[in-house]
N, C-alpha and C positions, 0 to 999 in steps of 0.2 A: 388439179388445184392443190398449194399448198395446204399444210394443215394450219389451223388457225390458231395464233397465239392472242395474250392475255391484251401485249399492246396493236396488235390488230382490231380488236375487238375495240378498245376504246378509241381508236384514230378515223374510224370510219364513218362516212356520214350517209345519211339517207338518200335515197335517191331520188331523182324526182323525174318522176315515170312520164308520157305523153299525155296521156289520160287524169280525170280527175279519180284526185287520192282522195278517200277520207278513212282510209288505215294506214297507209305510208305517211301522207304528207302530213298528218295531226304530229303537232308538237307535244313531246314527250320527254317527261325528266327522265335522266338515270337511271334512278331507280325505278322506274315502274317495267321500264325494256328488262325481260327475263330472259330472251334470246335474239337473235340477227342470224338472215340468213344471208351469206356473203356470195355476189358472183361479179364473173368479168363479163362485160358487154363485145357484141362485134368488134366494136371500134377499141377496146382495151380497156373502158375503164372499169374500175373496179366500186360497186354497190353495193349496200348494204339495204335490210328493209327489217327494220326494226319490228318482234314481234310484244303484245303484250296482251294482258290476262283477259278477256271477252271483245278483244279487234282485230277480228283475221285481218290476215293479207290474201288476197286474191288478184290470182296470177291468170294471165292469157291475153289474148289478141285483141279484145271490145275495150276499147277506151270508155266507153260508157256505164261500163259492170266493173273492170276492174281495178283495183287497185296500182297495180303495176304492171303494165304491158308491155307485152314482147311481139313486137312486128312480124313475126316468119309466119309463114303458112302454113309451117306444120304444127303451130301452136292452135289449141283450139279459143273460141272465144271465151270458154268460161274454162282455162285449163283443170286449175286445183285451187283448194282452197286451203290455208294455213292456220291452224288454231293455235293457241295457247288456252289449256284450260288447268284449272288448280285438280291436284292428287288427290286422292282421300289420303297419302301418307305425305303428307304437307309439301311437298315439291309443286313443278307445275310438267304437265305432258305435253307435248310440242304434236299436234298431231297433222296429217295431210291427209285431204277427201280427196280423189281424184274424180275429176267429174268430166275426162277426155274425149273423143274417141281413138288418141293412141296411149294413152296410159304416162305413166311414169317410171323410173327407173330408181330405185334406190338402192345405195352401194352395189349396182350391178345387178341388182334382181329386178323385174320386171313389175310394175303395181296396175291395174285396173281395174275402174269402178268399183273405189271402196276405201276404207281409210285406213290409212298408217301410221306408225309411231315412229319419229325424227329423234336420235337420241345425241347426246355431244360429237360433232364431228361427222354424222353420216353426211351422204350425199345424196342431192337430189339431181336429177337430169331428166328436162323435156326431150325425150328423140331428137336428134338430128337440130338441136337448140344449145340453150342457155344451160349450164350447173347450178347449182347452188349447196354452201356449205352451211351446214346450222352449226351454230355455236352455243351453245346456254350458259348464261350466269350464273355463277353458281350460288349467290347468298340468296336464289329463288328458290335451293333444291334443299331438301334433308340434307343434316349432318353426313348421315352417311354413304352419301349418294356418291363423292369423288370418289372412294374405296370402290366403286363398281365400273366406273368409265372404262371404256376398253377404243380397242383405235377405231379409226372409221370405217375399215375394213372389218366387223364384228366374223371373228372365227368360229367354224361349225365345231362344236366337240362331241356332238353326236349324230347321224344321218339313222332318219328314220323313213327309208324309202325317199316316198314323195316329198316327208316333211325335214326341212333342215334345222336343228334346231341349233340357235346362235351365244353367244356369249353373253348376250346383253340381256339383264335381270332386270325385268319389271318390277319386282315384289317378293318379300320372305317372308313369310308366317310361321308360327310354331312347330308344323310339322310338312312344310312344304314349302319349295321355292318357283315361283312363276318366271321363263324365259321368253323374250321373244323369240320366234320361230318363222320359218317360211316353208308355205307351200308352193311346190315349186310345179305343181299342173296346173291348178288353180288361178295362179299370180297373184298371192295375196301373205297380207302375215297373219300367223294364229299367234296365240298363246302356249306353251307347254308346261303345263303345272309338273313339277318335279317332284314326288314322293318317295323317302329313303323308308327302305323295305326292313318290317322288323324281323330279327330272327327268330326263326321258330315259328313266325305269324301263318296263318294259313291264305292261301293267294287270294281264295273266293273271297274271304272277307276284308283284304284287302282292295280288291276292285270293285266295293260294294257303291263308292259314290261312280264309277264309272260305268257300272253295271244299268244302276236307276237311269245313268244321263243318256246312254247309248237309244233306250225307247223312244225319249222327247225329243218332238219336234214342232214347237210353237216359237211364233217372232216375237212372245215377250220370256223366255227361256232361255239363257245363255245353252247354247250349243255345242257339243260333244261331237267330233270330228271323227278322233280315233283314237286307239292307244296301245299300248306298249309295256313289255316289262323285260326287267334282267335280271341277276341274280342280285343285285344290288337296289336298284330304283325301278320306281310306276313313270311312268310317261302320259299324260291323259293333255291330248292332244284339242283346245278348246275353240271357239270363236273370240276374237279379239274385239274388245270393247276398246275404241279410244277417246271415250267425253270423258274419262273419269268415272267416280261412283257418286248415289243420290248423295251423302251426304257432305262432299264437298262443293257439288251444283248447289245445295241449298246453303251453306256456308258464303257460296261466294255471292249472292245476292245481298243487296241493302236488306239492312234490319234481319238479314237469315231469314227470309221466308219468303216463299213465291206466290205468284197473282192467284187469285183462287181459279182461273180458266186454264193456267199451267197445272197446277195440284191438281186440277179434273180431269186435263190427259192424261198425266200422269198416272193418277190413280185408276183411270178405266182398264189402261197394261195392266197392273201391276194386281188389278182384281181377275181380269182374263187369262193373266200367268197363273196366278193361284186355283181359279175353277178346273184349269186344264191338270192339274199335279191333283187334284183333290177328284177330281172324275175315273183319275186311274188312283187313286186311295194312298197316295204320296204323301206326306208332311215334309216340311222344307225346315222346319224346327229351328230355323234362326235367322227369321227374316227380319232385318233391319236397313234402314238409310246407304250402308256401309258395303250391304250384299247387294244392293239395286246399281246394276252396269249402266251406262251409255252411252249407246250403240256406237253416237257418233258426238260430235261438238256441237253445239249451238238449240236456239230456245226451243220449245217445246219438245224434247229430244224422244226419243225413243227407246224404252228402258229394257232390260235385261233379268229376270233375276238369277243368282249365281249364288257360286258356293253350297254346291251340294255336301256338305263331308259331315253335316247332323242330317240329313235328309234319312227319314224312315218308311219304308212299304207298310203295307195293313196296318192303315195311320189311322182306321176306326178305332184300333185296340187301345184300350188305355196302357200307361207305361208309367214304371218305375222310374226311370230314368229320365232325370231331370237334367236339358242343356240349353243351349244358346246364351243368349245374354238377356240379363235379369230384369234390365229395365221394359223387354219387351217383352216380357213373359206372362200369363192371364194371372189373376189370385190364386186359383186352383194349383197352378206351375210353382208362386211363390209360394203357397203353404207347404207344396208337397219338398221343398228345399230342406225344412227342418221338423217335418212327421214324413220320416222315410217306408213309409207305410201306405202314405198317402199317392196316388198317381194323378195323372192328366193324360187327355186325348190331344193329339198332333194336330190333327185339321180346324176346332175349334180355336187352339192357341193360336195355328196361323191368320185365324181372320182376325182376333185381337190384336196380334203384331202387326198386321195392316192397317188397322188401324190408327195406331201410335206413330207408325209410318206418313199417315195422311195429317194425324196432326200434328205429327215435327213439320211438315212443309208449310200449314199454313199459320203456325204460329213460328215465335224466337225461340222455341225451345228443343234443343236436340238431347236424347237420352242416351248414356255412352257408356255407361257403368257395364263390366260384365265379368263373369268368373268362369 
């Protein structure tokens, strides 16, 4: 499949599947389409299926379930499912659930049962079926999101065994860069969070957020695979979250705020994440909207917490050291800001920041301040 240009992308029109659409064939301005994924049919023609922000497309053989259907038999009836969902860093993620029994192929690597991140240009292929090329709009993505596109063949620049880790950058933070990666026993993509290694640092306490994450293992805990180091960078090898984080799930709802039986699931993880880190005497020391993953797209999602790198052991002990972000911080936390004399204990701060967490969801109000 060619690669997809600017006037491709605008000439193309929707297809109109056998089956009834109510993600394809819905009438959609310009702007709201943040991406298409483009393919050729048996017979030549060529389709598009317009994606946008909370209306998968869902791909497979039941005219009755899906969106746009593919007649072969080696397609399953409910193949994949297609998301658009918004970034917590203002973009949108293009994401694929595979829900097969023979998987998916992306850029040549293998996916099954489980979900993946579509970036500009990759490709998708059912076995022995149809391709498809994603395309993304760009005035959907952050400013500086075209400085990172890379071609649709994403190149490895580092092999870590099993895991391949690729060119293509999810995310940069102040002291780390997150890439897509593939496991390649598995058939699936992680994360690889990238840490550049300071001189002089000593290694132990360099691997101390991978040290805490290697123990857990709960399904509302983002998940530590494996890791790696060189003389240069950490490698810390994670589970791949593709709904995005809480705080742009709750951004992208009318009025910013979810039903109060969504804020219930919710918060039932998100307090069984927290007992399970507090039972082994862990603080998470910077739990917010921002740090809650999920898992995958769609309503009542199943969350993650993540971002261990304030995370503290023998989190009974009170502590001098005041971090995370302010607005979710207890009094005790904010006093001790400016009487440096004064401490806070980790495990009580995190149930207050849980809490602030439950009320950004069920109110308009999200707190974002942080130092």
């Amino acid at each position: 499949m060619r690669p997809p240009t600017d006037s491709t992308y605008d000439t193309l029109t929707q297809p109109i599947p056998s089956g009834p659409s109510s993600s394809v064939r819905d009438t959609q301005s310009s702007s709201d389409i943040c991406a298409k994924l483009i393919t050729t049919t048996h017979d030549g023609r060529t389709e598009a299926l317009m994606l946008t922000v909370g209306k998968p497309v869902t791909i497979g053989r039941n005219s009755n379930i899906c969106s746009y259907v593919i007649p072969d038999i080696v397609v399953s009836s409910l193949h994949c499912k297609i998301y658009a969902v918004q970034s917590g860093a203002g973009g949108v993620i293009i994401s694929c659930h595979d829900l097969s029994t023979n998987g998916v192929i992306i850029n040549g690597h293998k996916i099954r049962k489980t979900s993946a991140i579509l970036m500009h240009g990759d490709t998708i292929k059912i076995p022995a079926s149809q391709s498809f090329q994603c395309v993304q709009k760009w005035r959907h993505l952050p400013d500086t999101r075209p400085s990172q596109i890379v071609p649709s063949q994403p190149h490895s620049f580092k092999d870590l065994g099993r895991y391949l880790i690729t060119s293509h950058c999810l995310g940069t933070g102040s002291y780390a860069t997150v890439h897509l990666a593939l496991d390649t026993s598995a058939h699936r993509q992680v994360a690889c969070k990238i840490i550049r290694r300071k001189e002089g640092c000593d290694l132990k306490k360099e691997m101390k957020e991978a040290t805490l994450l290697m123990a857990l293992h709960h399904p509302n805990i983002n998940r530590l695979y494996s890791f790696d180091y060189d003389p240069d960078f950490l490698y810390i090898i994670l589970q791949l979250s593709t709904g995005g984080d809480l705080f742009a799930y709750i951004t992208s709802h009318a009025r910013h705020r979810l039903c109060e039986g969504e804020a219930k699931y919710i918060s039932l993880q998100l307090l069984k994440g927290l007992r399970y880190l507090h039972d082994r005497m862990i603080s998470h020391r910077d739990l917010k909207p921002e740090n809650i993953l999920l898992h995958s797209p769609g309503p009542y999602p199943r969350v993650l917490i993540a971002d261990f790198g304030l995370a503290r052991p023998k989190a009974y002990q009170e502590t001098l050291h005041v971090c995370g972000t302010i607005s979710y911080l207890p009094p005790e936390g904010v006093r001790a800001l400016e009487n440096k004399h004064l401490g806070y204990v980790g495990m009580p701060a995190d149930c207050w920041s849980a809490g602030i967490v439950i009320f950004a969801m069920l109110t308009c109000v999200l707190l974002v301040s942080s130092f």
